[in-house]
N, C-alpha and C positions, 0 to 999 in steps of 0.2 A: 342266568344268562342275561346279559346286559344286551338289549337291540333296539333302534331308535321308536319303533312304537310297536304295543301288542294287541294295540285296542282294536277288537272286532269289527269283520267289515261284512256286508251283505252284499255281496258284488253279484250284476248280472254278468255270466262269462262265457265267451261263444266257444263252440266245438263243433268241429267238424270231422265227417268220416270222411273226408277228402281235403284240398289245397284251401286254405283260406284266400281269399281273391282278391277281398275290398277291404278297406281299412275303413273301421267307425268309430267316433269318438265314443270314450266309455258311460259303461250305463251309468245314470243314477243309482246311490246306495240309498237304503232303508232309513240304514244311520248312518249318513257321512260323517266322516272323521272330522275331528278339528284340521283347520287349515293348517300345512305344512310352514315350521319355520325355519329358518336358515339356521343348520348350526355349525358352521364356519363360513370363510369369506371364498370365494372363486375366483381363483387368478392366472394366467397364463403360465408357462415355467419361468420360474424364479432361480437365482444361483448366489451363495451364499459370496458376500466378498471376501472376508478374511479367512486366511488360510485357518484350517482346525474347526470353521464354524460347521454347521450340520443341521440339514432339516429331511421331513418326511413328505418324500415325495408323494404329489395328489393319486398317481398309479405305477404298477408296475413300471421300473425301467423308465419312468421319469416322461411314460408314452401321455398325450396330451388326454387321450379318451380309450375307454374299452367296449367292445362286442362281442357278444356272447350267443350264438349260434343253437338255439335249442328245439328239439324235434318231440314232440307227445304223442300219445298212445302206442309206441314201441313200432307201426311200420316197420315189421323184421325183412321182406323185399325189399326196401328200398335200401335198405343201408348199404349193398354196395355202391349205388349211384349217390349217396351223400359222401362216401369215402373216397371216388373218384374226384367229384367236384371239389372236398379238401385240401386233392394231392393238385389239381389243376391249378387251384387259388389260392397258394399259397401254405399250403398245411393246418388252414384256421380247426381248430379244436372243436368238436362237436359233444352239445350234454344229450342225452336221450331222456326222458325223463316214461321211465317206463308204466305201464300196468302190470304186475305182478303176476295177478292174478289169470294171465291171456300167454305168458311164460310157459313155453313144453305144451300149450292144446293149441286150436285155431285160431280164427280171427286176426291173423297176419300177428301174431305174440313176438314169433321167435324163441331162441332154445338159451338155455342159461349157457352151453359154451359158443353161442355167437357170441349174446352180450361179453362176456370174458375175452372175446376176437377183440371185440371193439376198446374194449380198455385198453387191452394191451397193444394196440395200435396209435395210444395217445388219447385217446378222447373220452368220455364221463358217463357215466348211468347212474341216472338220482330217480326219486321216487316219484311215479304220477297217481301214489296209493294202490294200494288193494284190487276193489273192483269197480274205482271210477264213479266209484259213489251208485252201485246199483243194489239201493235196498233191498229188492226183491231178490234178491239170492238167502239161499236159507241160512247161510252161517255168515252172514250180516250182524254185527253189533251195535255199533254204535262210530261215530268220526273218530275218537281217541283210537279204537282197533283198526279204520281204515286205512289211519296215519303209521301206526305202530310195526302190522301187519307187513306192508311192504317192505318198509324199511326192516325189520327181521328178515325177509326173505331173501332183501336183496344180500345184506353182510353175511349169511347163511349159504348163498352158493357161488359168492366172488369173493375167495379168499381173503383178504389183508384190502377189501375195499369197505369203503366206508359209505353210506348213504348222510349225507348232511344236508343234502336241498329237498323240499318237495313243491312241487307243481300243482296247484290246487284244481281239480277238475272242473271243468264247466255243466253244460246240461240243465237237466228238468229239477235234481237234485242240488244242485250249485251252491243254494243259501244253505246248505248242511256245514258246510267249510266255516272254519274258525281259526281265528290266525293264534288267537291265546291258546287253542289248543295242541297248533303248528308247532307253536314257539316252543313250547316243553318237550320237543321230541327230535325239530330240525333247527339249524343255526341260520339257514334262510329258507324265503320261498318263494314265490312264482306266480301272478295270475295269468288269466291267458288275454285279457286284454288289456286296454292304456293305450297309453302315450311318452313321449318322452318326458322325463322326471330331471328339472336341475337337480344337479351332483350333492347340493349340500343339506337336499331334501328327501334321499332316498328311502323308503322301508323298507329295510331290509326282510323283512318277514312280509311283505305284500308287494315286491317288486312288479313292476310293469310291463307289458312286453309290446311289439310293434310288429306289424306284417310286412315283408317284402314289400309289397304294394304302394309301400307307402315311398318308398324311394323317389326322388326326383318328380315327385305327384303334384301338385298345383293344389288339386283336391286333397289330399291328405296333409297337408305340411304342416300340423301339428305332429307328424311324428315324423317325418322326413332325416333321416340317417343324417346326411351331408350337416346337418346344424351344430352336431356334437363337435362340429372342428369351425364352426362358426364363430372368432370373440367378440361379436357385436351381441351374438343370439342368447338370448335367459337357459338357453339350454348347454352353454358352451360345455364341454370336456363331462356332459354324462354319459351313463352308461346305456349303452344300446343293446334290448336283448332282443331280437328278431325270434319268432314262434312260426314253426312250420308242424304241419301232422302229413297228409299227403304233399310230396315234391311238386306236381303239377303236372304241367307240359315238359317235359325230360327233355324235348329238344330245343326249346325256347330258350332266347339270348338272359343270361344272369348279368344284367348292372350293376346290381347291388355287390355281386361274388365280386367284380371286376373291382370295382370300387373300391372294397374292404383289401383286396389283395394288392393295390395303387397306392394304398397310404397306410401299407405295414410300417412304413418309417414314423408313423404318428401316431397309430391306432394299438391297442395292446388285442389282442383278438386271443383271448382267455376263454377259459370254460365259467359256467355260471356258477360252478362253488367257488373257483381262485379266486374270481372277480368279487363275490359276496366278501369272503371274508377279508378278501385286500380291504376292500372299503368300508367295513365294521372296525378292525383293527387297527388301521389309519385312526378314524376318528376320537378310537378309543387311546391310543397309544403316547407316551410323556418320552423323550429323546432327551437325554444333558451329557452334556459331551464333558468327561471326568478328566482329560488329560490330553494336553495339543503343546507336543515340542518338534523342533525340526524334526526327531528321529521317531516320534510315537505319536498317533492321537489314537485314544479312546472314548468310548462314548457306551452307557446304557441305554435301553431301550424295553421299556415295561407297559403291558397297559393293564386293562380292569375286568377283563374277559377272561374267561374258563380255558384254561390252556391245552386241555382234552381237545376241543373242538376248535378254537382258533389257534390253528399253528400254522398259518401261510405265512412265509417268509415279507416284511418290507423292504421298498427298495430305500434307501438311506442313501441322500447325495452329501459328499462333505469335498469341501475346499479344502486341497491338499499346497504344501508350498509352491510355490512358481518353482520351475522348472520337472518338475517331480514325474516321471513319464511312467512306472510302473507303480502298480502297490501290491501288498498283501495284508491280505484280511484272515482276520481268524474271531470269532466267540465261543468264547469260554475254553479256549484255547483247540477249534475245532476249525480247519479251514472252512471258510465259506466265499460263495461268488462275491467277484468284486471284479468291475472292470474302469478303467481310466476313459474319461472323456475332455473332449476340450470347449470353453465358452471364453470369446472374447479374448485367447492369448491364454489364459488359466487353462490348469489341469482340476479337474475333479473326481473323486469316487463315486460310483455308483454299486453300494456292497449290500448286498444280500442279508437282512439277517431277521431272525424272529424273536418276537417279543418277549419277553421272560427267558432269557435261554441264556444268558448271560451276558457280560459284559464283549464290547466288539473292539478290537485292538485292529490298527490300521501301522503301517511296517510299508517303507518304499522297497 
């Protein structure tokens, strides 16, 4: 598995058995990582000008930035009220990243067919491991089973679902966490604290995440949401993963919800694996467009990643001729999405397709 870094991190990582409140900037690590470098350029959207040409859009759907909505330690209570606040705001996708191990007993777990409710209402359950990193349980192994364990559990009682992110727990036990060990078992992961992360600096295997709190904050605006649509700010068009464990005050006004659901026209508001692997396989991915006449363009679409685990569709913009008001799309001779949009007078495609799956034929 190819992912931008694997090298170990000893992160301090808060958790809570209720709302996180304050936003702080992140601990110092043991062994901080080498400095983050740029590996490509950040640029607002871009449109090809000749008709036939073709590039890969920085996110789904060609949206300027994405948010990723994710909730730890399973709070099985609350999930109605995070499933109302969805259908209120817009339908944004919610990931849960569970404890397994808290599944069918106590401790607010929940029952393996809620979680199954929750899938099948749109939204995600990834792994937040085992038992949370609590050694003292007696069939405790070692971090490689804490990691493994879940993820078994989870594809073992939610049919045809897959676990590919995990959440690394925080706590007393915290420095147990190993992203090289992460890496061998999930395609991304998760810590519980940070800041926001420019786009072209992401880890994928140690992604960051931000508090509500942090919203329209003075005091927080290192991670302040509103930046990601900023193109002055170092942060423009990253990805935003808000972390919640308790909701809070239930009755208390959501800015942040209002906000995320005010600038659907710009924001892609995904779950935390479509998001991970949109922008591992973006990075990864080589587009050459084979064939562009009035009546045909084609184009390939390959990258350098394990096809088992990265197959989320790219969105692919291509300049279709002036006048051209419909298309059809197909790979490998398979219909796929494709919708027409307009820039400047021009028509363009915006077509659906995944990486290694064949060639994509474009048809007015």
């Amino acid at each position: 598995m190819k992912i931008a870094s694997l090298i170990p991190i000893l992160a301090a990582a808060l958790i809570c058995s209720g709302p996180i409140l304050a936003q702080t900037e992140p601990a110092p690590a043991a062994t901080p990582k080498p400095k983050p470098v740029s590996r490509f350029k950040v640029t607002d959207l871009t449109w090809p000008a000749k008709p036939g040409e073709a590039e890969i859009c920085m996110w789904k759907n060609d949206k300027i930035a994405p948010v990723s909505f994710t909730v730890d330690d399973n709070w099985a209570s609350e999930v109605p009220w995070w499933l109302e606040q969805s259908a209120k705001y817009g339908n944004f996708p919610i990931t849960w990243f569970i404890i397994t191990k808290k599944v069918g007993g106590r401790s607010n777990g929940g029952t393996w067919e809620l979680w199954n409710e929750v899938l099948a209402k749109g939204h995600d359950v990834q792994s937040h491991t085992h038992t949370h990193l609590h050694t003292e349980e007696p069939d405790w192994q070692n971090i490689d089973w804490e990691y493994t364990e879940s993820k078994k559990l989870i594809e073992a009682n939610m049919p045809g679902h897959r676990a590919r992110m995990l959440a690394y727990p925080g706590g007393a036990n915290s420095k147990l966490n190993d992203e090289t060990v992460a890496a061998k078992h999930y395609a991304g992961a998760r810590w519980a604290t940070g800041t926001l992360v420019p786009p072209d600096t992401v880890d994928y295997i140690g992604v960051r995440a931000i508090t509500e709190s942090s919203f329209d904050n003075p005091k927080a605006s290192w991670a302040d949401p509103k930046r990601i649509l900023d193109p002055n700010d170092k942060v423009f068009r990253a990805w935003c993963v808000p972390i919640y464990h308790g909701a809070g005050d239930k009755t208390a006004e959501r800015p942040f919800f209002q906000w995320t659901a005010d600038n659907q026209g710009v924001l892609w508001l995904g779950s935390f694996c479509d998001v991970s692997l949109y922008g591992q396989e973006r990075e990864a991915a080589t587009l050459k467009v084979t064939e562009n006449t009035a009546s045909k363009i084609a184009f390939d679409l390959t990258d350098t990643l394990n096809d088992t685990d990265f197959d989320y569709p790219l969105t692919i913009k291509v300049r279709l001729p002036n006048g051209q008001k419909t298309v059809k799309a197909q790979q490998a001779g398979k219909p796929v999405e494709a919708v027409v949009v307009e820039h400047g007078g021009a028509p363009f495609a915006l077509v659906q397709a995944v990486p290694d799956r064949g060639t994509v034929t474009l048809t007015p």
